[in-house]
C-alpha positions in Angstrom: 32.6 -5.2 14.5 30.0 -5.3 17.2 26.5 -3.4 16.7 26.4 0.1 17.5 29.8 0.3 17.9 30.9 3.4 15.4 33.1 2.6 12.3 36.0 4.7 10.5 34.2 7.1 8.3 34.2 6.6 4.8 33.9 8.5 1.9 30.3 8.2 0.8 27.9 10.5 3.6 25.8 7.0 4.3 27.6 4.5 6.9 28.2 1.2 5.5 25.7 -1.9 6.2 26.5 -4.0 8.6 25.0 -7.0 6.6 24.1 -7.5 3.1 21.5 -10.0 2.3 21.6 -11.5 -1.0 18.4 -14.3 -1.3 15.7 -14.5 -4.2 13.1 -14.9 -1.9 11.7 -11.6 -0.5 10.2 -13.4 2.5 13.7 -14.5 3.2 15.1 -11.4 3.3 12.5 -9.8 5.3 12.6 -11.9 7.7 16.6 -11.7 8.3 16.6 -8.2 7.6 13.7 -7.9 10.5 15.7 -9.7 12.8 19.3 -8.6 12.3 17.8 -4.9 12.8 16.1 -5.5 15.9 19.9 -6.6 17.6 21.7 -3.5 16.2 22.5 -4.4 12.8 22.1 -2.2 9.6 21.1 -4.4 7.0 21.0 -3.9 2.9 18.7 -6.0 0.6 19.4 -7.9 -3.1 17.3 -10.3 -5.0 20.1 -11.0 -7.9 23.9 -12.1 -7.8 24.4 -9.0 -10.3 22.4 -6.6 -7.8 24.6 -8.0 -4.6 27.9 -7.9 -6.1 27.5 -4.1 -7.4 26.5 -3.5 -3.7 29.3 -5.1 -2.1 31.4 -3.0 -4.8 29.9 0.1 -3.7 28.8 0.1 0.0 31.4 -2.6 1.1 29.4 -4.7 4.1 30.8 -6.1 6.8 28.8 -9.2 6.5 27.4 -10.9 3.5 24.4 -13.5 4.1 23.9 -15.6 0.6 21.0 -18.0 -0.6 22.5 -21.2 -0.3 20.2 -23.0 -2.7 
């Protein structure tokens, strides 16, 4: 789906991220959070495997940008 084009609605009031970023590093994060939001994107933000996971269970993300360490 392309940025700021509108999505089914889903059950929860909140619209699904676009992209979840799942990286230890903070700096990391900010910086592709920062980025991805200036072109359009909504982004969502975990520092542990356990955190990302429960968030791709409950807000279901398009994308899903992992540390690849």
């Amino acid at each position: 789906m392309l940025p700021n084009q509108e999505s089914p609605a889903s059950p929860s009031s909140v619209p699904s991220p676009d992209v979840l970023i799942v990286d230890r590093s903070h700096d990391n994060r900010e910086v592709l959070s920062t980025v991805l939001r200036r072109h359009g994107y909504q982004t969502l933000e975990a520092d542990r495997n356990a955190d990302g996971l429960r968030l791709v269970r409950e807000c279901h993300p398009q994308v899903l940008v992992l540390d690849a360490e």
